[in-house]
mmCIF file of the N, C-alpha and C atoms, coordinates in Angstrom:
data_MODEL
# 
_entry.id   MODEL 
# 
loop_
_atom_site.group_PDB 
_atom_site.id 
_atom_site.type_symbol 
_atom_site.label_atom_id 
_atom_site.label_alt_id 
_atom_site.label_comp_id 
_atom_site.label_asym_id 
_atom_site.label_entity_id 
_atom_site.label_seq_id 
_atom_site.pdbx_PDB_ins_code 
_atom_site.Cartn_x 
_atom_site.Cartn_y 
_atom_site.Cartn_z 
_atom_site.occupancy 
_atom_site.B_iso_or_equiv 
_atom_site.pdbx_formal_charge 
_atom_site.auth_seq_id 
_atom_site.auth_comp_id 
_atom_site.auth_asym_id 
_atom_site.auth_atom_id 
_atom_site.pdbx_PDB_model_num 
ATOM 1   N N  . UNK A 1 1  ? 0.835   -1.184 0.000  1.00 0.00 ? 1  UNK A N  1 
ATOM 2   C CA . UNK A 1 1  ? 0.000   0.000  0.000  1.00 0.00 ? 1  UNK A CA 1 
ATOM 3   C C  . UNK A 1 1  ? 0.882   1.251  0.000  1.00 0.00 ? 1  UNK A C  1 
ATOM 4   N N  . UNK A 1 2  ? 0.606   2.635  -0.933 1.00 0.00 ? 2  UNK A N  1 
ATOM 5   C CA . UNK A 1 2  ? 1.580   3.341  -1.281 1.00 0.00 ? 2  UNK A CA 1 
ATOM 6   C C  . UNK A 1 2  ? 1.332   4.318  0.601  1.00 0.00 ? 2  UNK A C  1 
ATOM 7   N N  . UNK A 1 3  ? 2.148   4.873  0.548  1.00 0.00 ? 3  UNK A N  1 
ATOM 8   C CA . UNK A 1 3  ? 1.951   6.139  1.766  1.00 0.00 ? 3  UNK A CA 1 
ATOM 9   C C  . UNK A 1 3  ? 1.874   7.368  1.097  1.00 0.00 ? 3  UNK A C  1 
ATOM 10  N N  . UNK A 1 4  ? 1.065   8.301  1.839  1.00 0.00 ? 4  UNK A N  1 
ATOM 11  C CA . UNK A 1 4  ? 0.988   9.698  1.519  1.00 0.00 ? 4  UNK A CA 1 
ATOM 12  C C  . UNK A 1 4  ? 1.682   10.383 2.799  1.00 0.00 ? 4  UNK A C  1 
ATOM 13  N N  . UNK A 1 5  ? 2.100   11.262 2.658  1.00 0.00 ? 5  UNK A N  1 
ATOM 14  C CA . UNK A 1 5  ? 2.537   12.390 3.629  1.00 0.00 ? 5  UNK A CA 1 
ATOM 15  C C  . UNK A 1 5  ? 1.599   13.576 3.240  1.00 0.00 ? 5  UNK A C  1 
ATOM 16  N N  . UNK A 1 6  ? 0.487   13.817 4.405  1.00 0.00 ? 6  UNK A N  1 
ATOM 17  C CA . UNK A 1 6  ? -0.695  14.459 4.146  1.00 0.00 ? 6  UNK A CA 1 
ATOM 18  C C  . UNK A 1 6  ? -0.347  15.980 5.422  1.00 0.00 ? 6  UNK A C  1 
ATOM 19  N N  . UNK A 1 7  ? -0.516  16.924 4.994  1.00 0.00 ? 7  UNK A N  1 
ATOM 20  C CA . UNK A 1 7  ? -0.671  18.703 5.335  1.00 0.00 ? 7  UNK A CA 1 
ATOM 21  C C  . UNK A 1 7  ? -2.071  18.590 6.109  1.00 0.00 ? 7  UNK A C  1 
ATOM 22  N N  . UNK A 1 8  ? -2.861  18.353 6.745  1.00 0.00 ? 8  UNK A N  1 
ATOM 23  C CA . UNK A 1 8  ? -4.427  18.790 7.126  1.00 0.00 ? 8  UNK A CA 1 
ATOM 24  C C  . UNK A 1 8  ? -4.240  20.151 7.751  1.00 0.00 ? 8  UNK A C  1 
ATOM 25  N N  . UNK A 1 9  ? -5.096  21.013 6.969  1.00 0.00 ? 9  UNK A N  1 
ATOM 26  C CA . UNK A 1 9  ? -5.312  22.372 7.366  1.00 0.00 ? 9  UNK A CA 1 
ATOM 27  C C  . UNK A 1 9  ? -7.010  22.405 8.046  1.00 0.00 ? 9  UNK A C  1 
ATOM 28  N N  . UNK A 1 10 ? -7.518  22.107 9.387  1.00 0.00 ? 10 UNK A N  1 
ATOM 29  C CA . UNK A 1 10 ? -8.697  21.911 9.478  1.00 0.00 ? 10 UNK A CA 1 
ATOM 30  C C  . UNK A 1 10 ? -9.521  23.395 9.001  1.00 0.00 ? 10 UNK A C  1 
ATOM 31  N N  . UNK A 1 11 ? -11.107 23.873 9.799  1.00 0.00 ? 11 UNK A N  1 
ATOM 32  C CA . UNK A 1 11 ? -11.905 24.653 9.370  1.00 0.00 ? 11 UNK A CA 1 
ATOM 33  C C  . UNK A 1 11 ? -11.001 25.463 8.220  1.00 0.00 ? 11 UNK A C  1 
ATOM 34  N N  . UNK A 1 12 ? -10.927 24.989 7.376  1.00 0.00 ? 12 UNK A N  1 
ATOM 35  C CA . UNK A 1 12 ? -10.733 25.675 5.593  1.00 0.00 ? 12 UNK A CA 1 
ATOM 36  C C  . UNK A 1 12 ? -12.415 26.056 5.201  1.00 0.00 ? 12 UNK A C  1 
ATOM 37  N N  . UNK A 1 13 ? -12.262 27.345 4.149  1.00 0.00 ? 13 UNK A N  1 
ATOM 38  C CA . UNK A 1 13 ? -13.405 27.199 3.669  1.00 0.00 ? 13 UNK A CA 1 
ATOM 39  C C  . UNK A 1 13 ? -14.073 26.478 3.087  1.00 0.00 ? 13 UNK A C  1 
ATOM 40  N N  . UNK A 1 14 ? -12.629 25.868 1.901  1.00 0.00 ? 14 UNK A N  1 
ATOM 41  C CA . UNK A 1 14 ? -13.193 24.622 0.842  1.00 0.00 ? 14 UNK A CA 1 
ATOM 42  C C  . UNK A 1 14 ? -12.434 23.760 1.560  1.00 0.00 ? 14 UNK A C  1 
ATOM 43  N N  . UNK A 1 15 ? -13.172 22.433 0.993  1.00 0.00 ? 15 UNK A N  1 
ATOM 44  C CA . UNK A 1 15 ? -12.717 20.985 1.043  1.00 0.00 ? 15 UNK A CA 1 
ATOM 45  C C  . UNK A 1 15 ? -12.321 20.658 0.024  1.00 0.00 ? 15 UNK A C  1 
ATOM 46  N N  . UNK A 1 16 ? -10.575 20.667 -0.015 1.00 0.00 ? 16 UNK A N  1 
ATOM 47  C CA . UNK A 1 16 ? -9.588  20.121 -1.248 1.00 0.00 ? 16 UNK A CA 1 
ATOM 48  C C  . UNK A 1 16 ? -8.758  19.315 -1.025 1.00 0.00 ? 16 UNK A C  1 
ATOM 49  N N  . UNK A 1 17 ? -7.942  18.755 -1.859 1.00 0.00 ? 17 UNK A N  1 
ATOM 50  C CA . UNK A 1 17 ? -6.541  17.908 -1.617 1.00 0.00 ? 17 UNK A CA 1 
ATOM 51  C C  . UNK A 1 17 ? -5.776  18.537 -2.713 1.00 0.00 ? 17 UNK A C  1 
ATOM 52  N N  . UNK A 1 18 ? -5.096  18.992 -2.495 1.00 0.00 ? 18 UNK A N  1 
ATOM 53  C CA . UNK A 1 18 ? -3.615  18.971 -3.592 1.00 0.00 ? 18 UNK A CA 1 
ATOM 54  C C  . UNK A 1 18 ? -2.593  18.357 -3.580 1.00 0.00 ? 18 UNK A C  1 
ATOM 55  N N  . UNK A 1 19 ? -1.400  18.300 -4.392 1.00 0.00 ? 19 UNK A N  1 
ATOM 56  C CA . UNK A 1 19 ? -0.068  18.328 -4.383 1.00 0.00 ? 19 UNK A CA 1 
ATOM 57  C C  . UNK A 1 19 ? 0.788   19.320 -4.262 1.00 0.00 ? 19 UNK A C  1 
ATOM 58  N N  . UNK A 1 20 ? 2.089   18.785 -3.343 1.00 0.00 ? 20 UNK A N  1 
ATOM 59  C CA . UNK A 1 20 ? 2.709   20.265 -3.327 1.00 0.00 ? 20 UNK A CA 1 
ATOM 60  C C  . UNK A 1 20 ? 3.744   20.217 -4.101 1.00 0.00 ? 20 UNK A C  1 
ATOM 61  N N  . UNK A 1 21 ? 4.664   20.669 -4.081 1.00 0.00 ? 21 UNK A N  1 
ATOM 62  C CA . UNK A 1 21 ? 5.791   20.538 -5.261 1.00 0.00 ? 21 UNK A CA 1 
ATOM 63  C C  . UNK A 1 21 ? 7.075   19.574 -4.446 1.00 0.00 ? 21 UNK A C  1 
ATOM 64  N N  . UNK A 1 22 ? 7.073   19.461 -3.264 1.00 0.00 ? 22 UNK A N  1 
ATOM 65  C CA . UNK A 1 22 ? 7.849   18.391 -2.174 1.00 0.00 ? 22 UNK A CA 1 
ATOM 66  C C  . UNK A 1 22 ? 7.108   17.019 -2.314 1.00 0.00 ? 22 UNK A C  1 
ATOM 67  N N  . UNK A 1 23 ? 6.266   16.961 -3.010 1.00 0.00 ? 23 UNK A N  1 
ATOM 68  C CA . UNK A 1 23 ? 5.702   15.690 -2.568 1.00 0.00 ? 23 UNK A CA 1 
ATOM 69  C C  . UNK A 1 23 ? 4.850   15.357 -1.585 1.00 0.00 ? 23 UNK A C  1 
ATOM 70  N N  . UNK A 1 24 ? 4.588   15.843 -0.880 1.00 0.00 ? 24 UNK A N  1 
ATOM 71  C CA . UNK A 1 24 ? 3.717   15.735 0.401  1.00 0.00 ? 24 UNK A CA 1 
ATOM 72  C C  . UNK A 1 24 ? 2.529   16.622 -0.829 1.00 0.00 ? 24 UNK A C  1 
ATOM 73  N N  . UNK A 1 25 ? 1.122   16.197 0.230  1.00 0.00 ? 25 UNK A N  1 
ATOM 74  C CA . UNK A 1 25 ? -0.323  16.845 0.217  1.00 0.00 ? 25 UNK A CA 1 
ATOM 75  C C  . UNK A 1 25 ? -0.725  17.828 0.510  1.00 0.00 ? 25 UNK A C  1 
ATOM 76  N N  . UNK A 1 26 ? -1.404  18.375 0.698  1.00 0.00 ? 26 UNK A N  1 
ATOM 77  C CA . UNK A 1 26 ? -2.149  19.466 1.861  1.00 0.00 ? 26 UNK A CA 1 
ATOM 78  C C  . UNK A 1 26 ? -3.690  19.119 1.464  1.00 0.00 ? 26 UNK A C  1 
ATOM 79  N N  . UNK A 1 27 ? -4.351  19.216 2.285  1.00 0.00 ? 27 UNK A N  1 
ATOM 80  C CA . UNK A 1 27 ? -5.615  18.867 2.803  1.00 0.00 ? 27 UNK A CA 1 
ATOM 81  C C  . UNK A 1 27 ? -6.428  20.031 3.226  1.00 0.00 ? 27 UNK A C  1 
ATOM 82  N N  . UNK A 1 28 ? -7.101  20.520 2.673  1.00 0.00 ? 28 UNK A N  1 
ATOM 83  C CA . UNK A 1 28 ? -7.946  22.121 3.392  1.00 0.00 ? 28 UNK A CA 1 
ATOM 84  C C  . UNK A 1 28 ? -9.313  20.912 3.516  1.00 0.00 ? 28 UNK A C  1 
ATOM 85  N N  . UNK A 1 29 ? -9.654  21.204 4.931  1.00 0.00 ? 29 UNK A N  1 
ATOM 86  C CA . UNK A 1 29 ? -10.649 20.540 5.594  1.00 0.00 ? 29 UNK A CA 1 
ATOM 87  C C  . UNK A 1 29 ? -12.089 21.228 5.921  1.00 0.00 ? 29 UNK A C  1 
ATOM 88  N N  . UNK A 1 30 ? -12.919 21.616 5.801  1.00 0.00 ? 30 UNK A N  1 
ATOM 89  C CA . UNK A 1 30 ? -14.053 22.244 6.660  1.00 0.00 ? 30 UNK A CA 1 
ATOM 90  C C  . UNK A 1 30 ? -14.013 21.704 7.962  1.00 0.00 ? 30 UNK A C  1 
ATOM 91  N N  . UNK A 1 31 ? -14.618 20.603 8.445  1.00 0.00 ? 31 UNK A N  1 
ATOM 92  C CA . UNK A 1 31 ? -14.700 20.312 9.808  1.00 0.00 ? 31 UNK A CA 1 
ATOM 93  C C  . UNK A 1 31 ? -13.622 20.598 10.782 1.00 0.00 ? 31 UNK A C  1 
ATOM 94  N N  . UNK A 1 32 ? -13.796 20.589 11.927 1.00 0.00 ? 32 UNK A N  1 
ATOM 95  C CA . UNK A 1 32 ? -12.933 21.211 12.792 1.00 0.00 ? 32 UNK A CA 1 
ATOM 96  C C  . UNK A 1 32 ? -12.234 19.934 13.401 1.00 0.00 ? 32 UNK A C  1 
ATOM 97  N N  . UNK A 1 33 ? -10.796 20.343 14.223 1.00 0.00 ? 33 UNK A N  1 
ATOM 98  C CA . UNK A 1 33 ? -10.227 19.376 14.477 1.00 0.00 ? 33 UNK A CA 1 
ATOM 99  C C  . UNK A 1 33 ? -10.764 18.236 16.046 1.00 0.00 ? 33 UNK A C  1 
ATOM 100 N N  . UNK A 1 34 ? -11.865 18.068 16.244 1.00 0.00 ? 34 UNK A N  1 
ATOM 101 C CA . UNK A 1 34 ? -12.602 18.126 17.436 1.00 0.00 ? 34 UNK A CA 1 
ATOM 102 C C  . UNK A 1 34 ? -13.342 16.687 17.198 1.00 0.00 ? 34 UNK A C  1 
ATOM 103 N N  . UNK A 1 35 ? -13.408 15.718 17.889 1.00 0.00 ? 35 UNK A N  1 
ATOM 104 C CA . UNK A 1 35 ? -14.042 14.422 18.108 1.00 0.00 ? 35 UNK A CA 1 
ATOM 105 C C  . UNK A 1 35 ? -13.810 13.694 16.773 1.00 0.00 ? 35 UNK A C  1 
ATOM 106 N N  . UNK A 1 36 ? -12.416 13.741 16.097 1.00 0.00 ? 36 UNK A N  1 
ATOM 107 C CA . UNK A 1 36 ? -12.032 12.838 15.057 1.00 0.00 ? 36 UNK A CA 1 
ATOM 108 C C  . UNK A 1 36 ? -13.067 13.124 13.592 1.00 0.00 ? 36 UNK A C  1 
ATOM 109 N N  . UNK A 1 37 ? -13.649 15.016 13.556 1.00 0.00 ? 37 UNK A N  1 
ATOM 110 C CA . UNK A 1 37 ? -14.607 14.917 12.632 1.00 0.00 ? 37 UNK A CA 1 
ATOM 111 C C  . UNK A 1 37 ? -13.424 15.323 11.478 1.00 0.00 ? 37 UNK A C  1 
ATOM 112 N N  . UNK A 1 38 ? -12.321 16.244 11.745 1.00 0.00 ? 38 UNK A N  1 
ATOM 113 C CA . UNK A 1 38 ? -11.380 16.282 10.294 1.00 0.00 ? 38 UNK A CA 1 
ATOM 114 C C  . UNK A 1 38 ? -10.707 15.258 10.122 1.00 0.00 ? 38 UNK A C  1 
ATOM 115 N N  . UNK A 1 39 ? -10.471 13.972 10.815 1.00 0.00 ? 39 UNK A N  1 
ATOM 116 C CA . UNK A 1 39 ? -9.970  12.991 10.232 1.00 0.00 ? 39 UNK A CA 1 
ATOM 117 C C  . UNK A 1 39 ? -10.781 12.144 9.251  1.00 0.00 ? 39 UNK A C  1 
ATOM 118 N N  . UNK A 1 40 ? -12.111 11.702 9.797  1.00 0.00 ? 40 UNK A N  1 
ATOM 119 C CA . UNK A 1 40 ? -13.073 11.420 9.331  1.00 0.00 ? 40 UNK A CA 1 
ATOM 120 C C  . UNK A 1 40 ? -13.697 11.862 7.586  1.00 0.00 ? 40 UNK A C  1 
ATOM 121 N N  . UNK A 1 41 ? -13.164 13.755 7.488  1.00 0.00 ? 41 UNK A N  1 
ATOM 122 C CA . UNK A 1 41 ? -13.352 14.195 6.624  1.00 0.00 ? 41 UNK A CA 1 
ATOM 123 C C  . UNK A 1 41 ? -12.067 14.020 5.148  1.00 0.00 ? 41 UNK A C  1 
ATOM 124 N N  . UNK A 1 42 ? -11.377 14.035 6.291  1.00 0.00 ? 42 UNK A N  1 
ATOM 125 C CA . UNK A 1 42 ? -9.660  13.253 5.411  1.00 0.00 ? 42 UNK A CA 1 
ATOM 126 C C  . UNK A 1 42 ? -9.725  12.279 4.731  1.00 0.00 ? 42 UNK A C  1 
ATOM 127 N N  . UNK A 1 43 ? -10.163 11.227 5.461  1.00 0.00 ? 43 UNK A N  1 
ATOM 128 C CA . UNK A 1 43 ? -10.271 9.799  4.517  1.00 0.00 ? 43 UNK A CA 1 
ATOM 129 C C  . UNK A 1 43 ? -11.498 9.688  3.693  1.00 0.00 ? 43 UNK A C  1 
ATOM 130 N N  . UNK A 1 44 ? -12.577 10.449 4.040  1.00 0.00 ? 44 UNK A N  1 
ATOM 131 C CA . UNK A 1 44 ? -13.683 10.494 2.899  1.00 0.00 ? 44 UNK A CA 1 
ATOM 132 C C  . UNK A 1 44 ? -12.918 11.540 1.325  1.00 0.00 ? 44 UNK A C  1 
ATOM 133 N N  . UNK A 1 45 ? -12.117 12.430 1.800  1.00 0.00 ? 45 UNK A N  1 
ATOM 134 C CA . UNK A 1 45 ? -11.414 12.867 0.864  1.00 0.00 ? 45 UNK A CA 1 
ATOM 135 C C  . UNK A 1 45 ? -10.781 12.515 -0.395 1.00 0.00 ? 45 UNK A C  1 
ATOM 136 N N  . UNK A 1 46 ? -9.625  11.551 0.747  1.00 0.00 ? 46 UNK A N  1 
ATOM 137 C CA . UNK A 1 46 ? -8.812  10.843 0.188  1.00 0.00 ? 46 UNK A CA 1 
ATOM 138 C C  . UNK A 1 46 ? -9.299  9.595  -1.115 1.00 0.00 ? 46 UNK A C  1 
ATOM 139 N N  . UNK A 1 47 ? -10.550 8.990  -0.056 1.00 0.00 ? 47 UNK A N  1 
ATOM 140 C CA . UNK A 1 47 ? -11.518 8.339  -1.170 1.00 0.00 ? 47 UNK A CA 1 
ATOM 141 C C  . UNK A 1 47 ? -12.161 8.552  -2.256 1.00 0.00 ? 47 UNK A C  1 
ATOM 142 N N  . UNK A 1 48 ? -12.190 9.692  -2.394 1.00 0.00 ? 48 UNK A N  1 
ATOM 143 C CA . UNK A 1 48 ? -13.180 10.109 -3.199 1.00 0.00 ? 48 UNK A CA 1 
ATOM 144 C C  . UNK A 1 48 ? -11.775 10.324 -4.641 1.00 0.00 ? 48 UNK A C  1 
ATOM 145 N N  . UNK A 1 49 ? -10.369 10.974 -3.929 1.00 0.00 ? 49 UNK A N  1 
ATOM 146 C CA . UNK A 1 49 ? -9.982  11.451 -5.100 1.00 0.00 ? 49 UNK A CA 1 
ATOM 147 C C  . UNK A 1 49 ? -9.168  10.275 -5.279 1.00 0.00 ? 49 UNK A C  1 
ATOM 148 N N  . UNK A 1 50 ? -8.827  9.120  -4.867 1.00 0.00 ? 50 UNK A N  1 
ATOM 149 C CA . UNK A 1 50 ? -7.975  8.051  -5.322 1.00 0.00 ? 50 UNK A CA 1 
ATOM 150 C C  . UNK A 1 50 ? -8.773  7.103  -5.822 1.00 0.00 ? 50 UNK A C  1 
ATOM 151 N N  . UNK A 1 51 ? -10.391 7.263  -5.924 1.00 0.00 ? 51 UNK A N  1 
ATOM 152 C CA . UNK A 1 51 ? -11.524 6.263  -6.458 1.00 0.00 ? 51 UNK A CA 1 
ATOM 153 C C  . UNK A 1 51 ? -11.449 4.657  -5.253 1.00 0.00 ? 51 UNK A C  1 
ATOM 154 N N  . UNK A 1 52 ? -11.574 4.793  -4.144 1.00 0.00 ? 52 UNK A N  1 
ATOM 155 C CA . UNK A 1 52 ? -10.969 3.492  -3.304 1.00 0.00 ? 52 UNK A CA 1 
ATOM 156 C C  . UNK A 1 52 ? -12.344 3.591  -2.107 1.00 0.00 ? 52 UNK A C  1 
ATOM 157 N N  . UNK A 1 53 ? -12.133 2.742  -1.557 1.00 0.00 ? 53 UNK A N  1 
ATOM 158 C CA . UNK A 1 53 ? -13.364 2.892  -0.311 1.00 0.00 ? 53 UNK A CA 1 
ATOM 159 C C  . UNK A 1 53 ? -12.877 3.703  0.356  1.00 0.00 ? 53 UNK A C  1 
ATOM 160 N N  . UNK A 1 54 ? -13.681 4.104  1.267  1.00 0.00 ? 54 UNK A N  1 
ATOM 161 C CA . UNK A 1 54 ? -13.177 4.692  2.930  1.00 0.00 ? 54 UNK A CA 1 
ATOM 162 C C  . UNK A 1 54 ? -12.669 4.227  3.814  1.00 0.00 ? 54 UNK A C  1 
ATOM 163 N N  . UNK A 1 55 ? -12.841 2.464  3.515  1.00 0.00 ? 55 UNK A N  1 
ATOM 164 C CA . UNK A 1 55 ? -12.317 1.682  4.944  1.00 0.00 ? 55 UNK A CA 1 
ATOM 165 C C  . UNK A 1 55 ? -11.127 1.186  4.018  1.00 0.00 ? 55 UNK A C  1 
ATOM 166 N N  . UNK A 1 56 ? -11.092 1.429  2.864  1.00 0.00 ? 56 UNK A N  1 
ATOM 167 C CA . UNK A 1 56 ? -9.824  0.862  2.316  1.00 0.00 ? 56 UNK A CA 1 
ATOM 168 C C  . UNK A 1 56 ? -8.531  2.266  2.888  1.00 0.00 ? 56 UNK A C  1 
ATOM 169 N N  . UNK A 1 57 ? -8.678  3.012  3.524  1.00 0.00 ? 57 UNK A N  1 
ATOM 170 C CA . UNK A 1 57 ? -7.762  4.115  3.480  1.00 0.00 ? 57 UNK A CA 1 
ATOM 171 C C  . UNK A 1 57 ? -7.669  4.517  5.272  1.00 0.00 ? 57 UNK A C  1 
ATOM 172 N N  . UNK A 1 58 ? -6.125  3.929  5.477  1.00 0.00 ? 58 UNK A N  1 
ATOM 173 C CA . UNK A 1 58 ? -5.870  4.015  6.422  1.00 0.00 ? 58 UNK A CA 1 
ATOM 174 C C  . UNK A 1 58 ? -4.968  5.534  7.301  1.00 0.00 ? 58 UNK A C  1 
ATOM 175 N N  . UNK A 1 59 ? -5.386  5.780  8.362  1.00 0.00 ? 59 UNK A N  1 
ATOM 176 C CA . UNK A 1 59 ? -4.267  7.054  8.931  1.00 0.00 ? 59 UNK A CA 1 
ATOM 177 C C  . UNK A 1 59 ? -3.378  6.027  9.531  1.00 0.00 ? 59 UNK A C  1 
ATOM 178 N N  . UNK A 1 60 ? -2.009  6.431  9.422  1.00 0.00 ? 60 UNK A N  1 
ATOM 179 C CA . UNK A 1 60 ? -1.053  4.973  10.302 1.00 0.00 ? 60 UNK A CA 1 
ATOM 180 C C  . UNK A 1 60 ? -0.488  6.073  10.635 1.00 0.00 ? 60 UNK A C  1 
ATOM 181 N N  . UNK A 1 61 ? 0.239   7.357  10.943 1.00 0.00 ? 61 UNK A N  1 
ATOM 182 C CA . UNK A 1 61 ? 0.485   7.859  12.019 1.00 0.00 ? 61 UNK A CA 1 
ATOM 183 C C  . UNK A 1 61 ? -0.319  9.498  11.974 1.00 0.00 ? 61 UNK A C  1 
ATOM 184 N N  . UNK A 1 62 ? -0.168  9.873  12.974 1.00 0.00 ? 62 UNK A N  1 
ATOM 185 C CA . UNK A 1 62 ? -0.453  11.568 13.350 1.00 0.00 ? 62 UNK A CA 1 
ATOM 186 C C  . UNK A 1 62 ? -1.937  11.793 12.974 1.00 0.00 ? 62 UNK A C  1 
ATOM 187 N N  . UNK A 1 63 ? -2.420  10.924 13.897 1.00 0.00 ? 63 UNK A N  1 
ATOM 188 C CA . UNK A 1 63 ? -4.071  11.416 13.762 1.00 0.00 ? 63 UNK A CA 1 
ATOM 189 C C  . UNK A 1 63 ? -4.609  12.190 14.841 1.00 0.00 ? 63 UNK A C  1 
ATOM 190 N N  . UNK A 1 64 ? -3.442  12.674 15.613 1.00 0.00 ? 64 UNK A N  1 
ATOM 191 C CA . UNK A 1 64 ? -3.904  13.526 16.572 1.00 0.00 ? 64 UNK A CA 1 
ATOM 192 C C  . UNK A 1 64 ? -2.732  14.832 16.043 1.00 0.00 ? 64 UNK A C  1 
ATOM 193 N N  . UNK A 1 65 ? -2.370  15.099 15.192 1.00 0.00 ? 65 UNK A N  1 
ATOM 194 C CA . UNK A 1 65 ? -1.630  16.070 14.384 1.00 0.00 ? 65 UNK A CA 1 
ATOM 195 C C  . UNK A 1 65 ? -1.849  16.180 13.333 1.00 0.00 ? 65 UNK A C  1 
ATOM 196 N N  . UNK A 1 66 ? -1.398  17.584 13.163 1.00 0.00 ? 66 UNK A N  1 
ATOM 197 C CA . UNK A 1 66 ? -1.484  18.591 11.387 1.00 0.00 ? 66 UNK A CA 1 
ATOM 198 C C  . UNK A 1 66 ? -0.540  17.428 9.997  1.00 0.00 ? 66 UNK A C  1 
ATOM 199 N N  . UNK A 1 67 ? 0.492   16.789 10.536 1.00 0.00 ? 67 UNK A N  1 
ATOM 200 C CA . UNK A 1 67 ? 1.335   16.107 9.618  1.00 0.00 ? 67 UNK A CA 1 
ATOM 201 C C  . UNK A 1 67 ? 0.866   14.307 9.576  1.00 0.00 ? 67 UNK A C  1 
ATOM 202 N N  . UNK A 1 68 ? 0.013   14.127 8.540  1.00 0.00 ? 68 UNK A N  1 
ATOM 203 C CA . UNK A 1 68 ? -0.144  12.576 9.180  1.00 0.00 ? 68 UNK A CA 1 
ATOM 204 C C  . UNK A 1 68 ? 0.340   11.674 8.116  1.00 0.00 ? 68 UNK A C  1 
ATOM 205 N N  . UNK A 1 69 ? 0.539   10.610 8.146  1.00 0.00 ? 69 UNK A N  1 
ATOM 206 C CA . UNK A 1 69 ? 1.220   9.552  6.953  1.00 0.00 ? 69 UNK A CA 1 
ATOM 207 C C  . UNK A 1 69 ? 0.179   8.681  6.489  1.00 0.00 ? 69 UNK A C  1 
ATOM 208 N N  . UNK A 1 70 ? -0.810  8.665  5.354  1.00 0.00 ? 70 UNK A N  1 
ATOM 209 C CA . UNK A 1 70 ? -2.297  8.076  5.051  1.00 0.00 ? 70 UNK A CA 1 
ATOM 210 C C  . UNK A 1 70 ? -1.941  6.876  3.778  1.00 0.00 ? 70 UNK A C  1 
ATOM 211 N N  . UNK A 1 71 ? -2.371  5.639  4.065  1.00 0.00 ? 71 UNK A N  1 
ATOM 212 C CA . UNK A 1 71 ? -1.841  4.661  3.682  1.00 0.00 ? 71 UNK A CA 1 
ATOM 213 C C  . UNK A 1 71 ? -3.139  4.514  2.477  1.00 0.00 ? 71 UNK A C  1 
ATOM 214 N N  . UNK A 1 72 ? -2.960  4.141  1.245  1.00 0.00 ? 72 UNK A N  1 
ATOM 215 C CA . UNK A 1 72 ? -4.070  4.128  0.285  1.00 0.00 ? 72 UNK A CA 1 
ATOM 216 C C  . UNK A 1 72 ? -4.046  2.435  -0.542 1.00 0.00 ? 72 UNK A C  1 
ATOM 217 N N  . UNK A 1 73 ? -5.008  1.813  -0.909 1.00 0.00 ? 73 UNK A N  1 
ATOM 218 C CA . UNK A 1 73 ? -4.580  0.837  -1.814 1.00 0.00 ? 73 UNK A CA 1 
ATOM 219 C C  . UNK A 1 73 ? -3.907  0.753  -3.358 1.00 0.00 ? 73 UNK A C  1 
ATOM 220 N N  . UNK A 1 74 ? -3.450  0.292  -3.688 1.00 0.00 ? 74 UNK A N  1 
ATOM 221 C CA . UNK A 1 74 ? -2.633  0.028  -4.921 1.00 0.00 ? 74 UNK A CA 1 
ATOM 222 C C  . UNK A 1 74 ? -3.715  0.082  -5.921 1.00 0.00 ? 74 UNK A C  1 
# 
């Protein structure tokens, strides 16, 4: 399973994912960082733009931080 090195910027206005020019993500979130709702909003993200489930897309570190490492299927 490939890894991402993911940016989460929570309450953003829009809900995006990009690339940055390092390789890593950034993540502009709406939901706030509060009862696991911007993580929650992360991996519905992530799903949506890699075409994969939601439970196929794992956080494996920093889910209680801005820098997290998000594991996706092949």
């Amino acid at each position: 399973m490939p890894v991402l090195v993911v940016k989460a910027k929570p309450n953003s206005r829009v809900s995006a994912l990009t690339a940055q020019a390092d390789g890593t993500w950034l993540a502009q979130l709406k939901s706030p960082p509060v009862d696991g709702a911007a993580n929650a909003e992360l991996v519905a993200l992530i799903a949506a733009a890699f075409g994969c489930r939601k439970a196929e897309v794992q956080i494996r570190s920093g889910a209680g931080g801005r820098l997290k490492r998000v594991a996706i299927p092949d």
